[in-house]
C-alpha positions as CSV (number, residue, x, y, z in Angstrom):
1,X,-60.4,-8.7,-48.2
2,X,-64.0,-7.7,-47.7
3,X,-63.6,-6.6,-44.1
4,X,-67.8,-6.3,-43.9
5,X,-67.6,-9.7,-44.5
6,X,-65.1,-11.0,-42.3
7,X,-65.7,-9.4,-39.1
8,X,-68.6,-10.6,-38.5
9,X,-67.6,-14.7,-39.4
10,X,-64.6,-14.3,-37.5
11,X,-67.1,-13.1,-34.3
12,X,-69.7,-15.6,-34.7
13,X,-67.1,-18.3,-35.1
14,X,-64.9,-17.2,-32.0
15,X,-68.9,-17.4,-30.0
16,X,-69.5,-20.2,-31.2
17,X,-65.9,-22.0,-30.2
18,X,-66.9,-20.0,-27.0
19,X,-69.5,-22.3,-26.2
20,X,-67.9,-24.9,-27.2
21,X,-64.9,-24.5,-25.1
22,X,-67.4,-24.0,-22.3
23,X,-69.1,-27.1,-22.3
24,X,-65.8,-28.9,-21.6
25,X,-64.5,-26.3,-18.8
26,X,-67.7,-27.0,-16.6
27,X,-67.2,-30.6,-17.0
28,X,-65.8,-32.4,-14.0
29,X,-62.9,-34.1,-16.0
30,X,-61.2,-33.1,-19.1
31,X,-58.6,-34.5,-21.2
32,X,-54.8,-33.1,-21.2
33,X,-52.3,-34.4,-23.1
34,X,-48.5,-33.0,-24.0
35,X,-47.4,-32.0,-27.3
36,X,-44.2,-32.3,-28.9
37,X,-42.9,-29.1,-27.6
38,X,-44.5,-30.3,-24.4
39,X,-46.7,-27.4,-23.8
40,X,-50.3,-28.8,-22.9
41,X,-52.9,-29.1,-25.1
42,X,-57.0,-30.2,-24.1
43,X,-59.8,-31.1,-25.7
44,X,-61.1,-27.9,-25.8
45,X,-58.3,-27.1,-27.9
46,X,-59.1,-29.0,-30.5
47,X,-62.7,-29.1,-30.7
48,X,-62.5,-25.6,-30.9
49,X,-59.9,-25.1,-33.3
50,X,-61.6,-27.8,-35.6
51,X,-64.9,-25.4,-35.8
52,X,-63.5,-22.2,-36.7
53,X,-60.8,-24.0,-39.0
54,X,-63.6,-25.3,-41.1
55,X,-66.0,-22.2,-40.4
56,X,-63.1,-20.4,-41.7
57,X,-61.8,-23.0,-44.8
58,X,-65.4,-23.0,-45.5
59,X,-66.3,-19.1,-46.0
60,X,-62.9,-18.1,-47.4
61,X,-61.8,-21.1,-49.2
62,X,-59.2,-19.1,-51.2
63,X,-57.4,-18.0,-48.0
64,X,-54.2,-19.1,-46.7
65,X,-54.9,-20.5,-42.5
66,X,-52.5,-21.0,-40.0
67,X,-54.0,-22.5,-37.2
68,X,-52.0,-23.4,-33.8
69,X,-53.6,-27.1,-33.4
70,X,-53.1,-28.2,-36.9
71,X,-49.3,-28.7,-38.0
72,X,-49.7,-28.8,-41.5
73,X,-51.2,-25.5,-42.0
74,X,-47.6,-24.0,-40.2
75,X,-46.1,-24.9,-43.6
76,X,-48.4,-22.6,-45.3
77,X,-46.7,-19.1,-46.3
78,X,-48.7,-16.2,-47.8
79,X,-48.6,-12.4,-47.8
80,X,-51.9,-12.7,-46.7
81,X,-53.6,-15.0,-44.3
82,X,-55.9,-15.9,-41.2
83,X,-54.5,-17.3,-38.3
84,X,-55.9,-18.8,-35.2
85,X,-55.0,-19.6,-31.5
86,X,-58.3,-21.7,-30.7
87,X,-57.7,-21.3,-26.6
88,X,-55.0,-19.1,-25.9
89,X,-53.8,-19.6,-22.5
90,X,-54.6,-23.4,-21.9
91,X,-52.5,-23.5,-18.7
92,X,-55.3,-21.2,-16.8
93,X,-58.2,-23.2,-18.5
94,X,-56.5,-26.1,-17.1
95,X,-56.2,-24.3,-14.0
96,X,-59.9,-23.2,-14.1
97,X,-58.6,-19.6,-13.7
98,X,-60.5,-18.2,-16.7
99,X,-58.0,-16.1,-18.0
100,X,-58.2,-18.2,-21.4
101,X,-59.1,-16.3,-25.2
102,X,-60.3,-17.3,-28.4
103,X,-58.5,-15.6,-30.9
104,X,-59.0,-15.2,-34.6
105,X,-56.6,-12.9,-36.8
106,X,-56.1,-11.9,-40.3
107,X,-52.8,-10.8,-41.3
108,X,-52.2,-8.4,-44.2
109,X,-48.4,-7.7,-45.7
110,X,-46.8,-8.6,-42.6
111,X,-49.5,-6.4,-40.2
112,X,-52.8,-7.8,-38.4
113,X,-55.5,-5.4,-39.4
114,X,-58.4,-7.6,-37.9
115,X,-58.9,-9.7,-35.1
116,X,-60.8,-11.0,-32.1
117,X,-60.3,-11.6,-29.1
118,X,-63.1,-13.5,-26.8
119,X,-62.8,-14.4,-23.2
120,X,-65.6,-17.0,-22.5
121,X,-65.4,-17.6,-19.0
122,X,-64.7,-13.7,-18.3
123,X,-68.3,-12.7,-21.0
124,X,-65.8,-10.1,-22.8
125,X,-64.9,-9.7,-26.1
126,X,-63.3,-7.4,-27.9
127,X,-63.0,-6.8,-31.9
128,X,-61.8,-4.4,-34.5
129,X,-64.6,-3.4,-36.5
130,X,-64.8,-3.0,-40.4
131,X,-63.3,0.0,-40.2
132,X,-60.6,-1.1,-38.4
133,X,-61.5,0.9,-34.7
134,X,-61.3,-1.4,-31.7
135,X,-64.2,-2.3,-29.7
136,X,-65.3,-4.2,-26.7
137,X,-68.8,-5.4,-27.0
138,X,-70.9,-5.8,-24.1
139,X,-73.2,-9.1,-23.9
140,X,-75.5,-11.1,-23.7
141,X,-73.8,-12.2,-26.9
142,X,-76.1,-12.7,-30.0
143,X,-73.6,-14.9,-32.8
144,X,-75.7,-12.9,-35.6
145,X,-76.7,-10.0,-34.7
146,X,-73.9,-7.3,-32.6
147,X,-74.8,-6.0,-29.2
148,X,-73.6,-2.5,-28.1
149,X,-70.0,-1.5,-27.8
150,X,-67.4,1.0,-27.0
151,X,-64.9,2.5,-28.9
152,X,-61.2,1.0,-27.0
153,X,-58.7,4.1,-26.5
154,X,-55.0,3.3,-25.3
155,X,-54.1,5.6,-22.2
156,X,-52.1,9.0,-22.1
157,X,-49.6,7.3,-19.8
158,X,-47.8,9.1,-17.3
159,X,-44.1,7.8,-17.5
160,X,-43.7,8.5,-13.4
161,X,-46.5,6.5,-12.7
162,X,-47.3,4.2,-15.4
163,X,-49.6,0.8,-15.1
164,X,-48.3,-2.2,-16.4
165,X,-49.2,-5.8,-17.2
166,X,-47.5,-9.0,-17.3
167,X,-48.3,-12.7,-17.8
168,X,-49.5,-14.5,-14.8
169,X,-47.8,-18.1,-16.5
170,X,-44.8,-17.5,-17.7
171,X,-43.6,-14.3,-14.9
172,X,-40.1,-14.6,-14.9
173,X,-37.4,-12.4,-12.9
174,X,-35.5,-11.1,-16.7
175,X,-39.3,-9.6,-16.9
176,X,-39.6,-8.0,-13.2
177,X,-35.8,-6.9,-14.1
178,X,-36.9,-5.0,-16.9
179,X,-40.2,-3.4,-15.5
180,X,-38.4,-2.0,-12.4
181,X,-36.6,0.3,-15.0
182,X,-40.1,2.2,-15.1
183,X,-41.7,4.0,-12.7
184,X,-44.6,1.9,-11.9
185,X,-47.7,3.0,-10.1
186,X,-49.5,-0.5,-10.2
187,X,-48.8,-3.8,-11.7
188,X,-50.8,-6.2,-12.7
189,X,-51.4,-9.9,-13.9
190,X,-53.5,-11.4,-16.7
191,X,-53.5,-14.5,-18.7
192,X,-53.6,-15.3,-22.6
193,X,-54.0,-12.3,-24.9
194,X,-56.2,-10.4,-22.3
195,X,-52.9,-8.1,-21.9
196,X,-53.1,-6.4,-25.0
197,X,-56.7,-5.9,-24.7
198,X,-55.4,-4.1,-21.3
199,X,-53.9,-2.4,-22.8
200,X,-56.1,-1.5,-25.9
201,X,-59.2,-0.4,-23.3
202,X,-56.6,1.9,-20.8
203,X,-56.5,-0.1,-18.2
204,X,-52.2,-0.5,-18.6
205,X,-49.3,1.2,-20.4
206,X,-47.4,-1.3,-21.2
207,X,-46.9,-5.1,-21.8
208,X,-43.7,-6.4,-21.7
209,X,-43.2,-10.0,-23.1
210,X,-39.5,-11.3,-22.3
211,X,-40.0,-15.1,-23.4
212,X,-41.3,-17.5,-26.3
213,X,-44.2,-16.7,-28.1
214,X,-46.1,-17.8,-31.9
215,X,-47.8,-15.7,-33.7
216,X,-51.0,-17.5,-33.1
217,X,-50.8,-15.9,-30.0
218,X,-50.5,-12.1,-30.6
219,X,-51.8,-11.4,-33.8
220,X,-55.6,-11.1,-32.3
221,X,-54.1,-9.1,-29.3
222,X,-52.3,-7.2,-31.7
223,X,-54.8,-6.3,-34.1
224,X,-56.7,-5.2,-31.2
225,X,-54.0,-3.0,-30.2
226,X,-53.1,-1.5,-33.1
227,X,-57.4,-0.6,-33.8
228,X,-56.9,1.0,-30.6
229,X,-53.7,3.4,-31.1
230,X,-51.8,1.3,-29.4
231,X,-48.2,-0.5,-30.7
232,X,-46.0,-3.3,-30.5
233,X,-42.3,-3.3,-31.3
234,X,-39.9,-5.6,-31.0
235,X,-37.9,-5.8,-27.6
236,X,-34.5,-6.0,-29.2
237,X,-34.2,-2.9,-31.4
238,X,-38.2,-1.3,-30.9
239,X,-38.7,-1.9,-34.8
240,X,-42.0,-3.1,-35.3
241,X,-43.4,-6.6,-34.6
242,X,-44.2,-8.2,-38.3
243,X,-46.1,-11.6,-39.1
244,X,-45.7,-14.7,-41.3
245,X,-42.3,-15.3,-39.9
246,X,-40.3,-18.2,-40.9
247,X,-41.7,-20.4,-38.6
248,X,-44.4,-18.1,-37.5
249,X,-41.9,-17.4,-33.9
250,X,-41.9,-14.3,-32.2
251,X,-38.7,-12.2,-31.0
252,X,-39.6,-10.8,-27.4
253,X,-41.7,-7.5,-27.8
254,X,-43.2,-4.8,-26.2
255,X,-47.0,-3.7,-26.0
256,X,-47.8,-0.6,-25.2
257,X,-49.3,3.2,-25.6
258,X,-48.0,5.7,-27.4
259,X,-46.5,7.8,-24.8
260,X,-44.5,5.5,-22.6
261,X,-41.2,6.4,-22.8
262,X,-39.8,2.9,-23.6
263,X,-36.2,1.4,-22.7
264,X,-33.7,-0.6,-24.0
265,X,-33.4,-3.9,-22.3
């Protein structure tokens, strides 16, 4: 994969979806409906996921996509692919809490090396650059042209006072149970893939995740992550989390920085 190439697509597509999810989040009314796993899914949802599906079909047409909205593509399995959560965290757009990402992923022998990760409603975004380091770009956001950025950094935690994040939907007490095994100097909560990028920038130690995910929904986070020194492991045995899953279902994990002194659950 020409990573020059990619980065910036998968940025100007995740702007432009931006927008688009935008336009319906100041409307007065949107559409919700239920989908067969009866998690909640808007019209943002898909109007978003059908531009950067075909931005993406139509700039890497040899690519294998997984894409959450769009069944068919789960069938797809590849060493190598690109995979999308168009509005990660529909429950707080719904909510109009703006806790809600675009996130755009590619996956290389099992590892996300690339992603994005764009916040809309919160004007932050963060990216791993052709190199591979993390960023967070500051706006006003041009879709052609970058604006400045800063390098992301994971924390030197402090395992007697470490920070902490957990999901402000889906906060449940085997999760509390777990992080009052740690010495915790402050918790916090935040929607979507916004954790890892907590994480990524220093601003927490650790991400817990003690319930049902897809890999739609981490791989952006992840790549993030990993661009930034951080890891993710799964919760089970603290082997590290891999993609293209039968299924593309993920075992509960941990997020964090190098440095926390993780334990078993």
């Amino acid at each position: 994969m020409d990573f020059e190439h990619l980065v910036p697509v998968m940025r100007r597509l995740a702007l432009e979806a931006g927008d688009a999810i935008m336009a319906i989040y100041g409307a007065e009314d949107f559409e919700v409906k239920a989908k067969s796993d009866a998690s909640p899914v808007t019209e943002a949802d898909e109007a978003a996921d059908a531009l950067i599906a075909a931005g993406l079909r139509a700039t890497f047409p040899g690519m294998a996509l997984v894409t959450e909205e769009q069944a068919a593509s789960h069938a797809e399995r590849a060493e190598n692919f690109l995979i999308v959560d168009p509005l990660d965290g529909t429950k707080e757009f719904i909510k109009r809490r703006g806790d809600f990402t675009v996130n755009i992923a590619y996956v290389e022998a099992g590892v996300p090396v690339r992603g994005v990760v764009y916040a809309p409603a919160k004007g932050r975004m963060f990216y791993t650059d052709a190199r591979g380091q993390s960023v967070e770009e500051s706006g006003p956001f041009d879709k052609e042209n970058f604006g400045g950025t800063e390098p992301l950094s994971v924390s030197h935690p402090d395992n007697n006072a470490l920070l902490v994040v957990a999901s402000k939907s889906h906060r449940d007490q085997a999760t509390d149970d777990y992080i009052n095994e740690y010495s915790v100097r402050d918790m916090k909560s935040a929607g979507s893939s916004l954790k890892f990028c907590l994480v990524a920038s220093g601003e927490a130690d650790l991400y817990p995740r003690l319930g049902r995910t897809m890999e739609w929904d981490t791989a952006a986070g992840h790549a993030v992550l990993r661009g930034a020194g951080g890891e993710v492991v799964r919760f089970d045995d603290h082997t590290p989390l891999r993609y293209g899953k039968p299924g593309y279902e993920n075992p509960f994990f941990i997020a964090y920085a190098p440095g926390v002194e993780l334990i078993r659950g």
